[in-house]
N, C-alpha and C positions, 0 to 999 in steps of 0.2 A: 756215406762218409760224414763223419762229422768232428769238429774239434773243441774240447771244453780246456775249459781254462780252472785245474785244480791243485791248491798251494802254491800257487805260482810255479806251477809247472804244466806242460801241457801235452797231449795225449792226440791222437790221431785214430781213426778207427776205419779200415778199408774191409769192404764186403769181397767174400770168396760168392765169382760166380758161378749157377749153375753149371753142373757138370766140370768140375773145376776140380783139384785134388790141390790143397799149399800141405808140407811139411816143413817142418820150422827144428832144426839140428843147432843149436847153441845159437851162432848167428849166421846161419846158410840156412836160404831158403829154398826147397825146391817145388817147383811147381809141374802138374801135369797137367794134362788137356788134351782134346781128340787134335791140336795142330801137330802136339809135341809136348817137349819138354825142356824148361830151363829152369837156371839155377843160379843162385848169385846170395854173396857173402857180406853182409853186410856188417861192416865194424865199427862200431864206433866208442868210446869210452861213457858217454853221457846217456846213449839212446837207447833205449831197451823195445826188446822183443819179444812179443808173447802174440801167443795161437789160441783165441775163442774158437767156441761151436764151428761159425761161419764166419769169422775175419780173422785177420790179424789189427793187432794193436800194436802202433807205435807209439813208445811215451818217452818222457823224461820227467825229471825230479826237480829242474830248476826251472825259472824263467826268463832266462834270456833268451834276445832274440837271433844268436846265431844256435843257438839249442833248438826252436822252432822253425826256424831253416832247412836243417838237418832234419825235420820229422819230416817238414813237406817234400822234403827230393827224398828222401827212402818212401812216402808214397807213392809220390811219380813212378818212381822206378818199380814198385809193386803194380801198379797200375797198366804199367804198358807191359811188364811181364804177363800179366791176367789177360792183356788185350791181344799180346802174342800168340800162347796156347790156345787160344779162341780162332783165332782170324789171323791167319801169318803176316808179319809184313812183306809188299812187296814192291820192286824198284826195277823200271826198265830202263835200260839203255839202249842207244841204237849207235852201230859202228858206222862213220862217215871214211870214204877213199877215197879223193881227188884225185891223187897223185897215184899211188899204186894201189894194185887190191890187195885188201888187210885178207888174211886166214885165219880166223881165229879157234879156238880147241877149248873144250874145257874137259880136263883131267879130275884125278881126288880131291886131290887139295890145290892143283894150281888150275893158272887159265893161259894159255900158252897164244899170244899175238906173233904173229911172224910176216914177214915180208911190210911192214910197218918203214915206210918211207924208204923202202927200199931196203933196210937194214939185212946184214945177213945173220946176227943173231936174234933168234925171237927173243921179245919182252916176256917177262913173266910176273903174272898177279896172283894174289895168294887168295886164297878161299878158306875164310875161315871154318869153323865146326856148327854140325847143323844149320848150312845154307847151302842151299840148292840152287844152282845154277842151271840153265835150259837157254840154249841157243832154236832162235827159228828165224832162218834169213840173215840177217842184219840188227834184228835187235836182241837183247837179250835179257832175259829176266834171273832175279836174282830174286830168293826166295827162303825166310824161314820163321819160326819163331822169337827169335831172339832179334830188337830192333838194333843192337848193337854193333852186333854180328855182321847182321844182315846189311848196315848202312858201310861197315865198312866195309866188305867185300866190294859194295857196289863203288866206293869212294878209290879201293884199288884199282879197280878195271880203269877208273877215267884216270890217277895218276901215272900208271905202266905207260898211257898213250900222249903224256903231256910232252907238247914240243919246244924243243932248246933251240938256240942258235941259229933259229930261223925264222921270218917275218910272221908270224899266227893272221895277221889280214890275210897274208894268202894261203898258207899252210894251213888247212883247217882240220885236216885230216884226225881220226880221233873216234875215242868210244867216250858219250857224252850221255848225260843223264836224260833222261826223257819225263817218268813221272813217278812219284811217288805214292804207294796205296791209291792210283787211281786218282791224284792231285797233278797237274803239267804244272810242269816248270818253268 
């Protein structure tokens, strides 16, 4: 990685890693890799995108500093794409039941809670595309390339279980984040 500073404008250059595949389509990037595959569109009026040998280059034509902004969060965001394909992210949670025992189900695309406080409709969370979901016990992992994806499916499970209308000192019941790629929370 490295950034120069040319006509007062400035440039960003991110290495493709080994075993790594980027395609670059006007402004949609796709990436492949032995995790998977993603993909994300980036648009911007000022920032241009070109495909070297072995990187992509982000540039622009001016210098200002929300123009350089803009170059660093479109390589973050190539960056943890690159980090995805490579090494999935992933996020566990563990289901808590005080009060009654939760059942929980994970279907296609949803994640089906029921008996949740008793309730006699189950909640339902959504699962988004390319994340995988695996139930073992009580806790559950949630699973894929895509960090966006993946954070929110897991950011779904804990809101379906968020409690209303009732004291949380004592209600604690709940599917609750445990740890992040191997980080506790």
């Amino acid at each position: 990685m490295s950034t120069k500073q040319e006509n007062k404008g400035f440039t960003e250059e991110i290495a493709i890693p080994e075993g790594v595949q980027a395609e670059l389509v006007g402004t949609l990037l796709k990436i492949k890799g032995p995790k998977g595959e993603v993909q994300r569109d980036f648009i911007s009026k000022v920032v241009k995108l070109e495909k070297k040998d072995k990187s992509v280059v982000v540039s622009t034509d001016a210098g200002y500093r929300n123009d350089k902004r803009m170059i660093y969060t479109f390589a973050s965001h190539m960056k943890n794409m690159f980090n995805g394909v490579q090494n999935n992210y992933v996020y566990r949670l563990k289901v808590c039941s005080g009060h009654f025992p939760i059942s929980i189900k994970a279907e296609k695309d949803k994640f089906l809670i029921s008996n949740f406080l008793g309730e006699k409709v189950p909640r339902v969370a959504r699962i988004l595309e390319n994340v995988k979901v695996k139930q073992e016990g009580d806790v559950i992992t949630v699973e894929g390339p895509d960090v966006e994806n993946t954070s929110q499916t897991a950011a779904n499970l804990e809101i379906a279980t968020k409690i209303r209308n009732r004291d949380r000192r004592r209600f604690q019941d709940g599917i609750y984040l445990l740890d992040k790629n191997g980080v506790k929370i």
